[in-house]
Structures are given as C-alpha cells and as structure tokens.
N, C-alpha and C positions, 0 to 999 in steps of 0.2 A: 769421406764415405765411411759408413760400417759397415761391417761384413755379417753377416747374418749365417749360420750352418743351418740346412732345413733339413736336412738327412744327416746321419752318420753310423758306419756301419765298421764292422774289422775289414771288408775292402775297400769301400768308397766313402766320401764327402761330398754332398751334395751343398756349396755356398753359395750366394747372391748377396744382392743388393739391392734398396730400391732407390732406384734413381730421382735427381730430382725435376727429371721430363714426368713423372711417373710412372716410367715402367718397372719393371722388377727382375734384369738379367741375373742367369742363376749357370753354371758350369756343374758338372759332377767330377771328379776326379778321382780315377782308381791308382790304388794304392801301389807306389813304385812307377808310375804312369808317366807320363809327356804333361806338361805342361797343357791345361786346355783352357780358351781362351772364349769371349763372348764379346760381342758389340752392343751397343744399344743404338736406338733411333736418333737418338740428339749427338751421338758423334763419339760418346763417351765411351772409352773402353774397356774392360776387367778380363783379368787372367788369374789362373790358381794354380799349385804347381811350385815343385823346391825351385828357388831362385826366377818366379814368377817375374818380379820385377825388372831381371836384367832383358827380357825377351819383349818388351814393350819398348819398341822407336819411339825416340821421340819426334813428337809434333808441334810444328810451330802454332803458341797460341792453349797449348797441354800441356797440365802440371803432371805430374805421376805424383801417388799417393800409396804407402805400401802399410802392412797388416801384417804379422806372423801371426801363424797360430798352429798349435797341436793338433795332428788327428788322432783320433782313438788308438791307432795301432802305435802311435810313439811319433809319426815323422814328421818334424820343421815343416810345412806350408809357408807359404807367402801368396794372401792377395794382393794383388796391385792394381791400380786403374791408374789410367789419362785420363783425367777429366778436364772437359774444354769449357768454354764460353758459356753453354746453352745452363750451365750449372746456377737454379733461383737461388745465391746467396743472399742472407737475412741482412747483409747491411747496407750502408744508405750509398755509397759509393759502389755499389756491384755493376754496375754500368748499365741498366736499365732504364730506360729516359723517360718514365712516366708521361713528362709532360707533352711529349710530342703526339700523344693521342691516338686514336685509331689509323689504320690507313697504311698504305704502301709508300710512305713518305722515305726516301732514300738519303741518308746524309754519309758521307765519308766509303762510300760501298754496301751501306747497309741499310736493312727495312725495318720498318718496325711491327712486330709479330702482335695484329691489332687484340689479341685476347688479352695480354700479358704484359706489355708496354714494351719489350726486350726488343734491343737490338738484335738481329741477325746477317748473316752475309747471304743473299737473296741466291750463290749460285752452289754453297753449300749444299743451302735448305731444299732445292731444287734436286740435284742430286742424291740426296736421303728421302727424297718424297715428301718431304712438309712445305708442301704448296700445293693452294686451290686458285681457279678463276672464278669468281664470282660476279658476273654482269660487267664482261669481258677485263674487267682487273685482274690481275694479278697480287696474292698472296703470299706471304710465306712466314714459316712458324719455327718456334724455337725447340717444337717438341709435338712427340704424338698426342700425346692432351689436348696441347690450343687447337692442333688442327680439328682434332674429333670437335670440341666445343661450338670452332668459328663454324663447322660445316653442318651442326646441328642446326644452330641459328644465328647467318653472318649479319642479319640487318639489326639484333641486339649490339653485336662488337660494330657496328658501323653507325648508331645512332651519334650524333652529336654530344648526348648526355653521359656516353658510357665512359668510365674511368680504368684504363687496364690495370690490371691487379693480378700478383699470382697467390 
C-alpha cells in the first residue's frame, strides 16, 4: 500500500490510501493524538498514529504492512494496514481463478465474484454487504466496485461471452 498525505497542517495530517477495491480510506490525525483508525469495504484495514502498527490484531488470512513518515511538526507517524484477500495483486498466481467464469460457482467455501473472476468467502462478502440477488441468485463480490458494476448491469457479467477481468 502507499500512503498518500492530503492535508497537512502544524496540528493535523490528513492520510489515505486508495485501495485496491477502489475505495479511498483516508484518517485525520491530530498532533499528540490517539491513534485513529479507518476500515474499508473489502475487509482491509489502515490506522495512523505513533506505533500505529502495534494496535492492529492480527487476522487470520492478513498481512500488516507498515509506513513511517514525518509530520510537519517533527513527530514519527506510522501507517499501517491489514490488508486481506480482496487485495487485485498484478501477478499470475494472486489467486484469482479467471477461468471459472461468471456465476455463484462455489469451490472450497468460496464464490466467484462474477465481475472480476476473484474468489471470495460468500459469508464474509455477506456480512460487509457485497452481495446482490439477482433473478433469485445469489451474488457476492470482492469489493464495492464489482458490486456497483454487476448491479448496474448483471446480464453483461452473466452473459456466456463475458471474461472477468479486473
């Protein structure tokens, strides 16, 4: 993950990230402050704050990823995030099973999120709200993105010819 500053002042830092569900979780952080912390839709999580890192549990299935950086006033920062599964890494082994095609096809506990090809765990996705019924099927998606996409238009992601792709 990179850490992106969008504000910074002599009392706060305003940092984020944009994720790669596509959203863009961002914290403010005032200066001498508590540790403040942000979620994102696909599971992933970021915090800012001296020794940000140590205050993120670990989760089974989450790596933590950590960042220093200065704020203007002089003080050590630490971003850190968990970042899980739902993460489009660029290589060919990221666990995304292209071939399995559109569709709520379930193998090992898990569905395949029909915009994107990505596996997911159906009671996760369920739970975060990235799940639609669509002509009494059941859905579920790796991220706010595919869901908005598939619910724009699910009978593109459900034609026979489509190939997911992120």
């Amino acid at each position: 993950m990179d850490l992106t500053v969008l504000e910074a002042g002599d009392a706060s830092v305003r940092a984020g990230y944009a994720c790669p569900c596509g959203c863009t979780p961002s914290v403010e952080y005032r200066r001498g402050g508590a540790v403040v912390e942000d979620g994102c839709c696909c599971g992933n999580h970021f915090a800012v704050g001296p020794n940000a890192g140590t205050g993120l549990g670990a989760r089974a299935g989450f790596r933590p990823e950590l960042q220093v950086f200065d704020a203007p006033w002089g003080e050590r920062l630490e971003a850190a995030w968990l970042v899980g599964p739902s993460v489009h890494d660029p290589e060919p082994e990221h666990g995304h099973d292209h071939a399995a095609g559109p569709g709520p096809e379930s193998t090992a506990g898990h569905v395949v999120d029909p915009v994107c090809g990505m596996a997911v765990e159906a009671d996760t996705a369920r739970a975060a709200a990235l799940h639609l019924t669509h002509q009494g099927v059941d859905y579920f998606f790796c991220g706010r993105g595919c869901k908005l996409e598939f619910g724009e238009d699910p009978e593109r992601y459900l034609d026979q010819g489509y190939v997911p792709s992120m």
